[in-house]
C-alpha positions, -999 to +999 in steps of 0.1 A: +260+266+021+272+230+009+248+209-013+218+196+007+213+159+005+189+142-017+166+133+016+167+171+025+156+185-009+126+161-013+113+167+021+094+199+015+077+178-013+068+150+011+056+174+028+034+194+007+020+160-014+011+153+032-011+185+027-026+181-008-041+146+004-051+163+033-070+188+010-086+160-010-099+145+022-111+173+040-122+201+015-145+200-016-126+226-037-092+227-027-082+246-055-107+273-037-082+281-010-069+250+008-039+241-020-028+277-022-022+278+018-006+239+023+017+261-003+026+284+022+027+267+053+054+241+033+071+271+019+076+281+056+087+253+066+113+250+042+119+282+044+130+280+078+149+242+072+173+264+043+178+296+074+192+269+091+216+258+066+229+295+070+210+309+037+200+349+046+167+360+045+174+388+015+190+358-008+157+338-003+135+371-010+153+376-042+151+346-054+111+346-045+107+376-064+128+364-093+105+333-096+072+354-092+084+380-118+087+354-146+055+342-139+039+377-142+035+378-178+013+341-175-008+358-142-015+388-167-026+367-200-044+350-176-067+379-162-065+386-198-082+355-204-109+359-180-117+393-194-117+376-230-139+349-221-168+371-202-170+395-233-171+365-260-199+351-242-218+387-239-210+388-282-224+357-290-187+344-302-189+313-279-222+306-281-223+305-314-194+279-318-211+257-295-244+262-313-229+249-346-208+225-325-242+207-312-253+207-354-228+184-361-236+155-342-246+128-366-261+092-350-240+073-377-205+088-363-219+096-326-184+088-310-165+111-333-189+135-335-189+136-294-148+140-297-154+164-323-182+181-302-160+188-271-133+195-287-145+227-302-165+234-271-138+231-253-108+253-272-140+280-274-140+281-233-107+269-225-123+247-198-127+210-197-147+211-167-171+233-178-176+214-213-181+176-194-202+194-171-223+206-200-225+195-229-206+162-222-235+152-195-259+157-223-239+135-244-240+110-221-274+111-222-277+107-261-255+080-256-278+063-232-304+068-259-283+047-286-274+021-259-241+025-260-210+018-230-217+047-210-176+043-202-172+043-240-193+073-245-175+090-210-138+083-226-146+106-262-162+133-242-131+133-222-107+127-252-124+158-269-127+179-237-089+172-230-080+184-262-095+220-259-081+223-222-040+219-240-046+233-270-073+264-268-054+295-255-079+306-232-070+273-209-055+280-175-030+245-179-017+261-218-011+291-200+004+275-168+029+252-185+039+277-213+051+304-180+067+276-161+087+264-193+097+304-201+080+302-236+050+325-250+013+307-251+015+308-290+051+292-297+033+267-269+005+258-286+024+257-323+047+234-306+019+212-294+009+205-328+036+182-338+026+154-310-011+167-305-024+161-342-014+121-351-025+123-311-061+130-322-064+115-352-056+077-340-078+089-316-105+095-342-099+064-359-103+043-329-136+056-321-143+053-356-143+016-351-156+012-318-187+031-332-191+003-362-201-021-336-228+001-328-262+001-341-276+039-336-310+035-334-315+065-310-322+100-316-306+137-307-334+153-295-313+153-262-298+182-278-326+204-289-329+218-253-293+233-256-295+247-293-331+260-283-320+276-252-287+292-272-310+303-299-336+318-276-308+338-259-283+350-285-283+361-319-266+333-334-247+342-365-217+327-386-205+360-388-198+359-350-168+336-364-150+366-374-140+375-339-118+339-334-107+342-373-096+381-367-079+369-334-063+341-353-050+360-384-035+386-351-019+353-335-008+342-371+010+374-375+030+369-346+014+401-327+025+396-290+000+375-266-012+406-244-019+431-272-032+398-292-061+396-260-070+426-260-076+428-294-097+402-287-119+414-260-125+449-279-136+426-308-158+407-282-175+443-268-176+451-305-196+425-318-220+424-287-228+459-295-234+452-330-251+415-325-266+413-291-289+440-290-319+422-275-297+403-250-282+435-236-316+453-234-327+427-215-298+424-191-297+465-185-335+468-186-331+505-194-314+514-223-285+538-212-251+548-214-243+540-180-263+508-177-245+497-208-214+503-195-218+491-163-225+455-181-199+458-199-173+464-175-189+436-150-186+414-179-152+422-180-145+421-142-171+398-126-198+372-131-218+374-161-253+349-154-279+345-180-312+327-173-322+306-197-348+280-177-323+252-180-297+249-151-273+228-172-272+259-200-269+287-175-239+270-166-226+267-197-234+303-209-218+316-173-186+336-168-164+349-138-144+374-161-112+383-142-121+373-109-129+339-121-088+337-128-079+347-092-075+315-073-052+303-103-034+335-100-031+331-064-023+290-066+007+302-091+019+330-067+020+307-037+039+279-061+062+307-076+069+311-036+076+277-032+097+274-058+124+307-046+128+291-012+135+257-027+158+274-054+172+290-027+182+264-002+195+244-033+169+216-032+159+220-069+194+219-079+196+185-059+172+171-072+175+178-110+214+163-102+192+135-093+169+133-121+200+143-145+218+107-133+187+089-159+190+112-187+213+105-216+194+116-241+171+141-254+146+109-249+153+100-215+153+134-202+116+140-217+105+102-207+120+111-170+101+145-174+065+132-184+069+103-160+079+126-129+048+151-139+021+115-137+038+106-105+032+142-091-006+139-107-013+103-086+008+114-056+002+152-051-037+147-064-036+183-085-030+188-121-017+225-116+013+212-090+019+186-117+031+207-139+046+235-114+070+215-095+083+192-124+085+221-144+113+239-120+128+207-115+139+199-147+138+235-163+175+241-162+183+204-174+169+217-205+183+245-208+218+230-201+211+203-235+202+234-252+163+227-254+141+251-261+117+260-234+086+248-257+105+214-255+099+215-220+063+227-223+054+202-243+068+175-223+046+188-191+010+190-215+013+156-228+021+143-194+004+163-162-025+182-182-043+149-196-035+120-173-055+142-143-082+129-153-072+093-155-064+088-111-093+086-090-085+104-064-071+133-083-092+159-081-098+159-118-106+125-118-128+124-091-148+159-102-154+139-139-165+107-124-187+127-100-204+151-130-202+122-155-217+090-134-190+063-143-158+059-125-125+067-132-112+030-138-143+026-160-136+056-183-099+052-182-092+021-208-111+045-233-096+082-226-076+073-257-061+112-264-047+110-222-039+079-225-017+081-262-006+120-256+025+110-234+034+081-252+032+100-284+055+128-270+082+103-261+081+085-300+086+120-315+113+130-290+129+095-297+130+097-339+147+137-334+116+154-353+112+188-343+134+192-311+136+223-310+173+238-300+197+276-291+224+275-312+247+263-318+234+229-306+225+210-335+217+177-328+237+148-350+218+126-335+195+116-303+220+123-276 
């Protein structure tokens, strides 16, 4: 088959961004269903535009399966993860580091303290949504209470949110844009650290100084419902904090990420055994073997509810275990899909030719990279496509410069992960608007972690620190 044209290869992406605004339009939760098939139905299509330029059927299977099998070990950590989340909430862990989370708020630093807040909310869930939904609506509220910008107030419970959902391991995107890049979760996240940390802490210091322009004359009784409805539920201990320190020390050691999660989630049954007595009682009503286990393994598996009178907390303290992770699963299987039969028919190939015409240097190609993932977040409306489909693009531009995948990784968190929420008709954007009460272009001038997070990637790519190589590239200088 001779090279497709440029027009050719970016019609199945027309196409599919024709589908995905579709979806926004015409479902609530497209991520529940709706995404995964405009997946298919374009992979069809393109499937049959490359049978006509003469590709066979068995070389567009292959290269399907060869694109789903390198995906496998992300779908895997990612049931992992579900599993690992259901059985840290049944211990207490999570709980617990929301509990002393909440204690830190302080009226005099309210805006840090709200970053601060959801930041460790969020790396303990590894959901964004879930933590604005929470705790970030009852920060609102405080807010309210001090009189302060609820946009203000809306941006550092994003900022601190957004932080957790690239950095905590237990997040769906980390996961996501460490697979598509061909790097482990924990190089991934070490990586991140470089641009992530000056990231948060101008981010800090600006809210630092917005928050001196603010009398606090409020109080934080807003949050007494929360810590009183934690308290009433779980033991809360700080020596729940050994589970994430053990799992840390694991990670630290460089112990694989599978073997590393299930270390974990025997810590997490551990530790409910040991700390959770009452709660379990109370969730099997008979004490028994069975009736134990039987939690246990739905905790695992399935939904884990707890009532604790306050709607707001039951969602917080809520888990889907494994089956909470199957419509990512099955949105990265459809995309892995996607991806063969436009590997196959050469279109990616075409298009990174494309994209390789504006790189000439290490900077460019990261600049085009983070650029092309915010054009797929305002264009395709979904944060997980945003970091799919640029992620295939330019994958083997990297790997020709002699990147390291976690270059690559990087590139796609600082870019498609944190400016979702910044476009109002992405569905993160319009899901935080909804939950929050103050719209997207109202939010948006003070998301300062989204908003620096790309920018900052680019100035470390562009002074050489850390760019990570294969030998024998060494790098003499930028280019």
């Amino acid at each position: 088959m001779k090279s497709p044209s440029l027009l050719l290869s970016i019609t199945p992406i027309l196409i599919l961004i024709g589908f995905l605004f579709l979806n926004v339009i015409y479902f609530d939760d497209p991520l529940g269903g709706a995404n995964q098939i405009a997946l298919m139905i374009t992979s069809t299509i393109s499937g049959i535009i490359v049978g006509f330029h003469h590709v066979k059927w068995n070389t567009i299977q292959n290269k399907i399966l060869s694109m789903i099998n390198s995906a496998m070990p992300a779908i895997l950590i990612l049931l992992l993860i579900g599993a690992l989340s259901g059985t840290w909430m049944l211990s207490g862990v999570i709980p617990t580091m929301i509990y002393y989370g909440i204690k830190l708020m302080s009226p005099s630093f309210f805006l840090i303290a709200s970053v601060i807040i959801c930041s460790i909310v969020s790396v303990a869930t590894g959901s964004s949504w879930s933590t604005i939904a929470t705790v970030g609506v009852a920060i609102i509220g405080i807010g309210n209470a001090f009189n302060m910008n609820p946009s203000i107030v809306a941006g550092a419970v994003i900022s601190g949110a957004y932080f957790g959902d690239k950095m905590s391991p237990l997040s769906d995107t980390t996961n996501l844009a460490s697979a598509i890049a061909g790097t482990d979760i924990f190089t991934h996240i070490r990586y991140l650290l470089y641009t992530t940390t000056p990231t948060y802490i101008i981010t800090l210091i600006i809210f630092g100084i917005i928050g001196l322009w603010y009398h606090n004359t409020g109080n934080i009784t807003d949050t007494d419902s929360i810590l009183s409805g934690i308290g009433n539920t779980f033991h809360v201990s700080p020596w729940l904090f050994l589970v994430p320190v053990l799992l840390a020390f694991i990670i630290i050691k460089k112990v694989p990420p599978v073997p590393a999660m299930l270390a974990g989630i025997g810590l997490g049954i551990l530790f409910a055994l040991i700390f959770q007595g009452q709660l379990l009682n109370k969730l099997i009503q008979e004490e028994h073997f069975s009736n134990t286990y039987q939690l246990v393994v739905q905790t695992i598996f399935g939904k884990m509810e707890l009532s604790t009178g306050s709607p707001n907390i039951d969602a917080l303290l809520s888990t889907r275990g494994m089956e909470g992770m199957l419509n990512t699963v099955w949105l990265i299987i459809m995309a892995m899909i996607f991806s063969g039969v436009m590997e196959a028919g050469g279109f990616l190939k075409r298009i990174s030719e494309a994209l390789l015409s504006f790189v000439k240097n290490d900077t460019s190609l990261v600049s085009t990279t983070i650029s092309t993932c915010i054009l797929f977040n305002i264009t395709s409306c979904d944060q997980y496509l945003s970091i799919v489909v640029p992620g295939k693009m330019t994958q083997n531009i990297y790997k020709n410069r002699g990147l390291k995948p976690e270059v690559l990784s990087r590139a796609l968190e600082d870019s498609a992960t944190v400016t979702s929420v910044l476009i109002p008709w992405n569905t993160c954007g319009a899901t935080q608007a909804k939950v929050l009460g103050v719209a997207t272009l109202d939010y948006l001038p003070y998301c300062f972690f989204n908003l620096i997070s790309p920018i900052m990637n680019i100035f470390i790519t562009s002074i050489n620190y850390k760019i990570r190589r294969f030998p024998p590239f060494y790098p003499k200088s930028n280019s």
